[in-house]
Each structure stands twice: as structure tokens, then as C-alpha cells.
N, C-alpha and C positions, 0 to 999 in steps of 0.2 A: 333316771339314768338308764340308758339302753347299754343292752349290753355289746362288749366288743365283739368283731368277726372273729371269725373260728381263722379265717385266712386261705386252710385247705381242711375241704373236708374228705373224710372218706365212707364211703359206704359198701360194704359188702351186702350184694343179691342174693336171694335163692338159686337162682340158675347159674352160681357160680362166676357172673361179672363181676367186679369192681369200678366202683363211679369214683373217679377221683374230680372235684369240682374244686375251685381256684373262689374263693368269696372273702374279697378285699375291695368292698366299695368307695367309689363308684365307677371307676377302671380294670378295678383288676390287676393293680398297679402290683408290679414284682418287688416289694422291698428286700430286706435282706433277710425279715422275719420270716415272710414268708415264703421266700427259698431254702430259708432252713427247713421252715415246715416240711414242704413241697419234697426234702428229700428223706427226712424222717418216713414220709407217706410211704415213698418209692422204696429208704430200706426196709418196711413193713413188708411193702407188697414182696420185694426180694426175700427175703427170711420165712414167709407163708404166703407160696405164689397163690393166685387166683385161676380160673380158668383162664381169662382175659380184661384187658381193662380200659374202660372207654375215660378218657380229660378231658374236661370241659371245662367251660366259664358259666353257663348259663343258657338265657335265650340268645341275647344280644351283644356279649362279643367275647373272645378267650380273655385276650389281657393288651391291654393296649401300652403295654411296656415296662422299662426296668421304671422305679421311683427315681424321679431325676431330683427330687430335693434331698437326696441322699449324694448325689454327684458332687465330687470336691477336687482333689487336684491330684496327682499321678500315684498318691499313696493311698488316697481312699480309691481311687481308679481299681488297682491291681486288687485290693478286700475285694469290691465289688465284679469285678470277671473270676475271682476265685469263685465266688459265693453262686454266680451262675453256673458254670463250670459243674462245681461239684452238684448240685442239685439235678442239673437235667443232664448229665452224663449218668446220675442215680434213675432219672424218668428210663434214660436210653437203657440201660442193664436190666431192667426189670426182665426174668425171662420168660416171659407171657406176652401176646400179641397186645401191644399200647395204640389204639384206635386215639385218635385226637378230631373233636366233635365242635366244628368252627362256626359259631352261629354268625359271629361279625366282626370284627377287627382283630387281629391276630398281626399286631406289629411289634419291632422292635424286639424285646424279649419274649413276647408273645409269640411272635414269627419262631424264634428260636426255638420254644417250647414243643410247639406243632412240629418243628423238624427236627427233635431228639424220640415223636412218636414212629412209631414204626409205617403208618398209616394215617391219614390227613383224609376226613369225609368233612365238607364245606356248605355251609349253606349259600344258596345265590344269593343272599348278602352278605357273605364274607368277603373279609379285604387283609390281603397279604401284606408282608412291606418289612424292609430293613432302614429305615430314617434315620439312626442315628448322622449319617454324614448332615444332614440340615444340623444339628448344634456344633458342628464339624468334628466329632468323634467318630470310630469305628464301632461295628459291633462288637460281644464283647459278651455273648452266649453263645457261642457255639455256629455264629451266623454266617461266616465268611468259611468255616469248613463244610458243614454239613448244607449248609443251603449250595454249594457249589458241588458238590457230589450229587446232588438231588439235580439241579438242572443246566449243569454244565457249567466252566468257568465264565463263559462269555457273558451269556445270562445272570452270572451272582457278581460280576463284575458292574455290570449296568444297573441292577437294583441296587447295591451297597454304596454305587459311585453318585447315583443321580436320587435317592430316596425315594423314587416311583412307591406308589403302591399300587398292589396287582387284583384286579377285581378277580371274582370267584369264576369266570368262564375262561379267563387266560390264564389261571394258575392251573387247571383243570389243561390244558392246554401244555402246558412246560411242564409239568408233572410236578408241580409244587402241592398239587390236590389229587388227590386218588377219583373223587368220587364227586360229585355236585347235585343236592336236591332239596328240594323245598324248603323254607326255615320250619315249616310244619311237619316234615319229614326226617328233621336232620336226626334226634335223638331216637328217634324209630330206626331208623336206616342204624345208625351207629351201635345201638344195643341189639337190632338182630345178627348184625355179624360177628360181632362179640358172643353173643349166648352160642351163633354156630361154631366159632371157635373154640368155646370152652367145653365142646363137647366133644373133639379131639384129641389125641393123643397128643397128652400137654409136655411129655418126659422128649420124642419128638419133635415137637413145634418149640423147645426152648433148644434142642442142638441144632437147630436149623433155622432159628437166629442169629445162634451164636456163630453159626459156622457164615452164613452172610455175612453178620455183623464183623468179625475177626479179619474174614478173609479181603474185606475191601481193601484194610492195608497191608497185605500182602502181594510179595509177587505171585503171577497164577500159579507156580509151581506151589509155591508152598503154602496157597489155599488149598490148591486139588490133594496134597497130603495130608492136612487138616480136614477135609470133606472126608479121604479115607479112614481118619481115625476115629472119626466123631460119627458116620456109620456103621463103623462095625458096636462102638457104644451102644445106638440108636437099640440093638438086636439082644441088650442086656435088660428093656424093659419090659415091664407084663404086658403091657399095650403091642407091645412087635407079637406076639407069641399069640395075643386074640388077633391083631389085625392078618395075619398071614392064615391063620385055621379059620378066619371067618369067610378070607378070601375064598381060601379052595374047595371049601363046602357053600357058600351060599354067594359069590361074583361079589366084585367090590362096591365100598359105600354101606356095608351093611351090619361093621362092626360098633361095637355097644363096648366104648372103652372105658377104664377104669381110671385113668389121670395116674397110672404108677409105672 
């Protein structure tokens, strides 16, 4: 008897990353078990942040979607987008930078996963895509808001309407991809800017998600209020107090912060 997938693992680094990887073979299929997982992972990582945290699937692809043998009629429908819902709206709130590391297929719930990260580094064989319209359903992770935020309505109108999927140099292109390199580079590239992240001031870089992340849905006014109130917070951590006396004595880039 082999034993069953873990579903999601997690691992904490030395250099203060967090690898959250998705292992549910041989897709990567999103069921509901393992959305639950997936957001246990994320209130973990929320309740004891990490520096930063790279998601992945593997070599060869995030997830190639929700489990459609779990798909029933408009009552298990609504479980099922709750159950996304809460899980990668748990990925989105983590307040550490969430890198999402796409070696190859990133559809469907997959696509949605990648766009609750903060950050989208792609391999030149990844492949984007919202399909659910082919079994003529809507998305139903998060994919018809945040994918339309990310690269305009027009653009999440014509991926969600026609189930295009987007290869790794025209997502890279629309900004559905931050970054595009090697498949032999992809987890290099994605753990170094993680580890430089995690060496930042981490009490800063979560009020200045939060404060993007908050302010999308607001009017500008009452982001730019929210920026005001959440800097002067910023000036309440040990990290303001070395990064400003590191500036004036030694030019910036050259403080050695403490994540408090």
C-alpha cells in the first residue's frame, strides 16, 4: 500500500522562506481536501509569518484545476466556490510577499491560485488559462475579479469568454506574469527574491500590502488616508528606527534589519 499525498506541503527554510508546494497527483487537482489544506497552510503562515513565501506545484505544472468529479448541480456548485474562496483569499492575506513559481499549467483554479499570489515568476513552459467556459461554467476562484484587476477587463473578458490559454511570453506581456525564465531557473529565480525579501523589513512590507492590497477597493481618497495612517504605524517598528540611523550614518541599502 503507498501511502496517500500529503496534498499541501509545507516547509520552512533556514533563510527564513516558506515553500508551500501543492502534491496531489497527477494534476494537482484542487479538491475540496485539499483547499481546506491549502488554507490551514496559509492560516499557519498568517498566525507565524515567514520572511516570504514561494507556491509551487513542482517541476511541471501548479495545478491544472478545480477536481471536476466533485462538480454537481448549483448546491454543490456554491460548497465548491465557497471552499475556493476561502482558501486563496487565506493564500491572498498571508502578510508576507507570496511569489507563485509556475513551471507549467496554471489553469482553471490553478490560474486563480497564481493570481491570489502577490507575484507570478513563470517558466517559458508555463501556460495560463481561465477554461472553465468549455464545460460552460464560470470561474468560480477568484478568476473573473482578480484576473481582471491584473490585466484589465477587456483582456479577462476574452480569456474567461473564449477559454484561450495564454503561453508564458504573452502573459509576461499582459502582466498576468511578473517575470519569465528558464524551467531550469524557475526555482532559483523564485527562492532568490524570496530570501531578498525575507531580509527586509517584514513589519513594513506587510503594511504596504496591506495598504495596496485594502486600497484597490477604495476610492483614491480613502486609500491615500489609509497610506496616511498605515505610515505613520510603519514608524512604530524596530526596523524604521535602524533603517532611518542606518541611513544617515552609512547611505541606503545598508541596514541589517531585525523582522520586528
Amino acid at each position: 500500500m503507498t501511502d496517500s499525498p500529503a496534498l499541501v506541503r509545507l516547509d520552512r527554510r533556514d533563510d527564513g522562506v516558506a515553500l508551500v508546494t501543492l502534491d496531489n497527483p497527477k494534476v494537482n487537482a484542487l479538491s475540496q481536501a485539499l483547499l481546506a489544506r491549502l488554507g490551514e497552510v496559509a492560516a499557519e503562515l498568517t498566525a507565524d509569518p515567514p520572511g516570504a513565501v514561494v507556491v509551487t506545484g513542482g517541476d511541471r505544472l501548479l495545478a491544472a484545476g478545480a477536481d471536476i468529479s466533485e462538480f454537481g448541480g448549483p448546491e454543490v456548485a456554491a460548497t465548491i466556490t465557497a471552499g475556493f474562496h476561502s482558501a486563496l483569499d487565506a493564500i491572498a492575506a498571508i502578510p508576507r510577499f507570496v511569489i507563485a513559481a509556475v513551471s507549467g499549467y496554471a489553469l482553471g483554479g490553478g490560474c486563480e491560485l497564481a493570481l491570489a499570489c502577490d507575484y507570478r515568476i513563470a517558466s517559458e513552459r508555463a501556460v495560463f488559462g481561465q477554461p472553465e467556459i468549455l464545460l460552460g461554467i464560470i470561474p468560480g476562484g477568484g478568476g473573473t475579479q482578480r484576473l481582471a484587476r491584473l490585466v484589465g477587463a477587456s483582456r479577462a473578458k476574452e480569456m474567461c469568454l473564449t477559454g484561450r490559454q495564454v503561453k508564458a511570453g504573452e502573459a509576461l506581456r499582459i502582466g498576468l506574469a511578473d517575470e519569465v525564465v528558464s524551467p531550469e531557473e524557475l526555482h532559483e529565480r523564485a527562492f532568490a527574491l524570496a530570501t531578498e525579501v525575507a531580509r527586509g523589513a517584514r513589519v513594513g512590507q506587510a503594511l504596504a500590502k496591506r495598504t495596496i492590497d485594502e486600497g484597490l477597493s477604495l476610492a483614491l481618497a480613502d486609500g491615500l488616508a489609509l497610506e496616511r495612517e498605515l505610515f505613520a504605524e510603519a514608524f512604530r517598528s524596530e526596523d524604521s528606527r535602524i533603517g532611518v540611523a542606518s541611513f544617515l550614518e552609512h547611505g541606503p541599502g545598508k541596514a541589517e534589519f531585525t523582522g520586528r
